[in-house]
N, C-alpha and C positions, 0 to 999 in steps of 0.2 A: 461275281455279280456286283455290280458300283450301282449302288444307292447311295447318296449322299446323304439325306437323314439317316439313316441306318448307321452308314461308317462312324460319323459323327458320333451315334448315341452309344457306341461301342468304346469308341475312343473314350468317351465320358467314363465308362463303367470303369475301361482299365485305370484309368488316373483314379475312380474316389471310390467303385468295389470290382478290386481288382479278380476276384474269384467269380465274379458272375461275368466278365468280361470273357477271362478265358473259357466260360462254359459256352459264353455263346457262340465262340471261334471253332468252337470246334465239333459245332452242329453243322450239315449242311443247309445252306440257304437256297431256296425257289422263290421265285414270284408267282405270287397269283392273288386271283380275283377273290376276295375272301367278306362277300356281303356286307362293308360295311364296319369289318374288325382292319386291325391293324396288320394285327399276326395272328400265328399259331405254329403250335408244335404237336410233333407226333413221331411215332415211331416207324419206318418202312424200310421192307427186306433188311431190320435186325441194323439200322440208321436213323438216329436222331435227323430228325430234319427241319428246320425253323422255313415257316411259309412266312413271306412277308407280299402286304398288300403295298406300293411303296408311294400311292397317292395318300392313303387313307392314313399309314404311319406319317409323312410328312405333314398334315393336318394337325398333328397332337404335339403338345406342347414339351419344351425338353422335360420336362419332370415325370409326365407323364410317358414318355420313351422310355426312360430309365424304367418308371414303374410297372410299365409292360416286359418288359425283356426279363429285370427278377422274378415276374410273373412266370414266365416261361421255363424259367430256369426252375423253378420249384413245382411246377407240375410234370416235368422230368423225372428230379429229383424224388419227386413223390411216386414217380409211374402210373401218374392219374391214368392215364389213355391204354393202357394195359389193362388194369382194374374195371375195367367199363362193363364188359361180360355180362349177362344176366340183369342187367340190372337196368332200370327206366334211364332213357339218354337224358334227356332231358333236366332230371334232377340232380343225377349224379353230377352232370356238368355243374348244375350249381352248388352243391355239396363240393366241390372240389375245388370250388373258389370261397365258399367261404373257409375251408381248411386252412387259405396259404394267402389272404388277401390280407390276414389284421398283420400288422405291421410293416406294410409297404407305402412308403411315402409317395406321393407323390400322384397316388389314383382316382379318377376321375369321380366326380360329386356321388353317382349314380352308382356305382359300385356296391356288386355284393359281400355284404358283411354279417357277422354272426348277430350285430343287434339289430339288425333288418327282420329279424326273424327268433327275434326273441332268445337264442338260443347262446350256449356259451362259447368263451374263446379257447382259443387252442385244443380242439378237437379233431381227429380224424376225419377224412371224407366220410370214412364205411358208418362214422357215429353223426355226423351231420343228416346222412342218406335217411339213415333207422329214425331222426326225430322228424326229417320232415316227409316222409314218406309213410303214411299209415300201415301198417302190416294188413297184407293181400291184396291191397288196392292199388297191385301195381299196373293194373292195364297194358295199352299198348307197349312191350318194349320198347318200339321204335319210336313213339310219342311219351305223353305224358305219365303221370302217373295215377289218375285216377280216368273212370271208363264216363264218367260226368257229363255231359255236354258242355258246361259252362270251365271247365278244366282242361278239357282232353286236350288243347293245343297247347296249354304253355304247363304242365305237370301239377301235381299236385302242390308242391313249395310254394309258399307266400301267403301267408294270410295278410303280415304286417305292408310286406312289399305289394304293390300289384302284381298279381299274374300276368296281365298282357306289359308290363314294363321291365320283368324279370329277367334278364341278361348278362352272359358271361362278359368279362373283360376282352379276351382274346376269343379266337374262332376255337369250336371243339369239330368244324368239321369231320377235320378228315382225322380225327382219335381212332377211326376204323380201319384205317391203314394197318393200324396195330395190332388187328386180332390174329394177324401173320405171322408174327414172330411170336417164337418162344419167351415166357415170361422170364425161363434163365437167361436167354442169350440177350435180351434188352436188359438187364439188369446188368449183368456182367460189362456191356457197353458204356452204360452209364458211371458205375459204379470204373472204369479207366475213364472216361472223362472226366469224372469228379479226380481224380487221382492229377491227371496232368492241369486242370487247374488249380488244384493248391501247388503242385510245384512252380506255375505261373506267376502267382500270387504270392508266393516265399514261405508256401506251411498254413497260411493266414485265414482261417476259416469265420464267414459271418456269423458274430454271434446267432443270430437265428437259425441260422442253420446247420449248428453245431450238432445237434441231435440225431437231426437224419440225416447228415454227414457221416457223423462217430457208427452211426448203426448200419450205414450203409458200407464203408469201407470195415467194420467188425467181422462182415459173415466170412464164411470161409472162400476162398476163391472156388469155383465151379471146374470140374478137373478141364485142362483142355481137349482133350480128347471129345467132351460133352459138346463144349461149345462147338467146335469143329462140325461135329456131326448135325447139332441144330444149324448152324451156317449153311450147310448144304442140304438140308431139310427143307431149309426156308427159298433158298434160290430155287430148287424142283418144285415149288409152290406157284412163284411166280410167275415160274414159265409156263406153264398149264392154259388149256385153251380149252370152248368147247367146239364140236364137230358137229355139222348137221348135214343129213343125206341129200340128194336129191328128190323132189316131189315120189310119193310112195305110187307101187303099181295101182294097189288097190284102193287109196283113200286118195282125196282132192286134198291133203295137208301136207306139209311136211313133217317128218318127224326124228327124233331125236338117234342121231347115229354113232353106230361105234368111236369112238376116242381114241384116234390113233398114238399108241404108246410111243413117247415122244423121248427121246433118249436125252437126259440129261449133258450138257455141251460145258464141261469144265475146263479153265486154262489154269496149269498151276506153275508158278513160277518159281524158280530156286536162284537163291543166292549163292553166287559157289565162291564170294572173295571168303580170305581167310578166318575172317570174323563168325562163319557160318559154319566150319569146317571142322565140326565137332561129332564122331561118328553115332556117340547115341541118339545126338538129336537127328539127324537126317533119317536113322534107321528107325526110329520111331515111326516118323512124320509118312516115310515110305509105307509101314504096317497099315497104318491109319488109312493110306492112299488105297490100298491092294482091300482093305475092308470093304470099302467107299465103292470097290470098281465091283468087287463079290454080290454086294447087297442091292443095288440095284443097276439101273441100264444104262450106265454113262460112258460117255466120250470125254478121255482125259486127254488134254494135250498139255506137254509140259516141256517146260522152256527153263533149259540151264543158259543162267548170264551173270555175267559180272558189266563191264561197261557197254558190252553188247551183247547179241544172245549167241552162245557156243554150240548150244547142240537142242535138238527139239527130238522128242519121243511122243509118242502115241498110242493111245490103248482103248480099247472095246470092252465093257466088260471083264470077262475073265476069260482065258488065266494071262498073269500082267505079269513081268519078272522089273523088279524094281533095282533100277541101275543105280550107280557111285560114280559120277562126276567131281573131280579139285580142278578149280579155274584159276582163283586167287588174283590178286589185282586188286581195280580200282572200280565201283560197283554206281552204275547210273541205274535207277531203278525204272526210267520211262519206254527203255525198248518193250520191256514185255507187254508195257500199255496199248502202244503203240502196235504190237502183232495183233493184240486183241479187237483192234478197228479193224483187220483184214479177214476177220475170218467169219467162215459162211458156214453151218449157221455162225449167228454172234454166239458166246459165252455167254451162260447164266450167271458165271460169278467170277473172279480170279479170285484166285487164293496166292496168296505170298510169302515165300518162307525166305527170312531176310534179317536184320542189324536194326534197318532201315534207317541207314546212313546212305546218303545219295539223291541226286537230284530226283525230282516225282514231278508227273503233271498237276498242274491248277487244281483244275476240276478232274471227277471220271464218271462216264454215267453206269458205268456197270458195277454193283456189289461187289467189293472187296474188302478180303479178309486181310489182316497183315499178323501172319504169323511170325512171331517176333521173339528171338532169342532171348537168354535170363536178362541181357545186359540192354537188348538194344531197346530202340527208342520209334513209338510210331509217327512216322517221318509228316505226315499230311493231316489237318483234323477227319477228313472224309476216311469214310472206311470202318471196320470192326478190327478191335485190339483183341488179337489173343498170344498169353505170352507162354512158352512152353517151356515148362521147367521139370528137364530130365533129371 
């Protein structure tokens, strides 16, 4: 996507913080129409995704670019839009900003901060929510936080701030993207892109963000096997549709029709140069597959390649006999991208099992995993990192 404010305010980040540069390379980027905000982020089908508005971003000032983007990056970082659950929309958006706002240079006059509201610094969302949200007076979820008339549209938060002027920095729209994904596998996401941006940055962690940095990369990694399994949790989510019958015999309405069980349409792709060619790890990855095909109703297609594709297999369901392909050679990873525009249906997801070393397309619009050897390296920022360690 070429946005010229946007390139520009990246380019800035990498030259004076080089660690929130690389966080934001390796979100995917959309444009859209985002009311008035600049940006926003969120999490969809188990992908970090930075929305940018690219009128409304070139409007603001470079300080205030900068000051949005580490905005972004710390409500990632924090998994505000995961966290959102149960909870009033409304306030928690602003509990979430005042969590990660005090110490960002460069934020516009209006900005929510903890002495707006009386309350102290360096606090958690979930402990900002509890001071300005009365206990039971939560009302509408989807609205405010008290049932009031003179409250009910901009939430309970604010006595000091005005309620009708109370507003986030960036958009919380679309935070709701996020109730799709598994809270592991967006963690886990996160928790490799913080990882390749300190190696961007040379190890080099913001003081600020050394905390939930250090406690973020501390927990244990999540087996992969787990991730795996939520990865294609999450794509048979997406795909889902509902059905509606034809007008009923007996009533003048329509009404709501059976759901035709929709077969999950998986493409998986193997890496067969020699870097890949390690028998527990494919024999793993193959159990995993044969689970995957047992447990519910999918159409696996899988495509051995190295710089083009060798051999294509296919499978229903069960029973699957999981073959052993060695190709060995020199590995372009874009053919199998490239089959997955041909096919009818399209894939809900590709999966990758790979080095990922080799050329990859730009963009890709379909959910991909990159199952990734001890060693190897997630070749694109787009996509979910999971690394398998036999």
């Amino acid at each position: 996507m070429k946005n010229s404010s946007l390139e520009n305010a990246v380019v800035r980040l990498l030259k004076h913080r080089p660690f929130y540069g690389h966080f934001i390379l390796n979100m995917r980027r959309e444009e859209r129409n985002l009311n008035g905000k600049g940006a926003g982020v969120t999490v969809k089908n188990g992908i970090p995704v930075m929305a940018v508005d690219p009128v409304k971003f070139s409007t603001l000032t470079a300080p205030q670019q900068q000051a949005l983007l580490e905005h972004l990056v710390k409500h990632l970082l924090h998994l505000h839009p995961l966290r959102r659950k149960g909870r009033n929309l409304h306030d928690w958006d602003i509990a979430c900003d005042l969590a990660i706002n005090t110490g960002i240079t460069g934020l516009p006059d209006d900005s929510l901060l903890p002495a707006c509201y009386d309350v102290p610094d360096g606090l958690a969302a979930e402990e900002y929510y509890d001071l300005l949200v009365p206990p039971f007076d939560t009302g509408n979820l989807d609205g405010s936080g008290f049932g009031d008339a003179d409250t009910s549209e901009n939430g309970a938060a604010g006595d000091e701030q005005s309620r009708d002027t109370a507003t986030t920095f960036d958009s919380h729209a679309h935070w709701s993207d996020a109730d799709s994904t598994p809270h592991a596998l967006a963690e886990e996401t996160v928790r490799a892109i913080t990882r390749d941006s300190l190696r961007g940055s040379d190890g080099e962690t913001p003081a600020e963000l050394q905390v939930v940095v250090d406690t973020l990369l501390s927990h244990p990694h999540i087996p992969w096997r787990q991730i795996l399994h939520q990865f294609i949790a999450t794509a048979g989510r997406t795909g889902r549709r509902s059905s509606w019958t034809r007008e009923h015999r007996r009533f003048s309405h329509t009404t709501p029709g059976i759901r035709k069980r929709r077969r999950l349409n998986l493409l998986i792709g193997i890496d067969v140069s020699d870097s890949t060619n390690i028998t527990e790890l494919r024999e793993a990855f193959a159990v995993e597959l044969l689970q995957i095909a047992a447990g519910r109703d999918a159409a696996i297609t899988l495509l051995y390649a190295n710089s083009r594709i060798q051999k294509i297999a296919s499978f229903k369901g069960t029973p699957m006999i999981a073959e052993r392909y060695d190709g060995g050679g020199f590995t372009d990873l874009r053919p199998v991208f490239d089959y997955a525009r041909t096919m009818h249906p399209l894939p809900a997801a590709v999966i990758y099992l790979t080095d990922g070393i080799g050329p990859t397309p730009e963009i890709m619009e379909f959910p991909t995993l990159w199952v990734l050897t001890a060693e190897g390296e997630k070749p694109v920022p787009w996509g979910v990192e999971l690394r398998m360690e036999i």
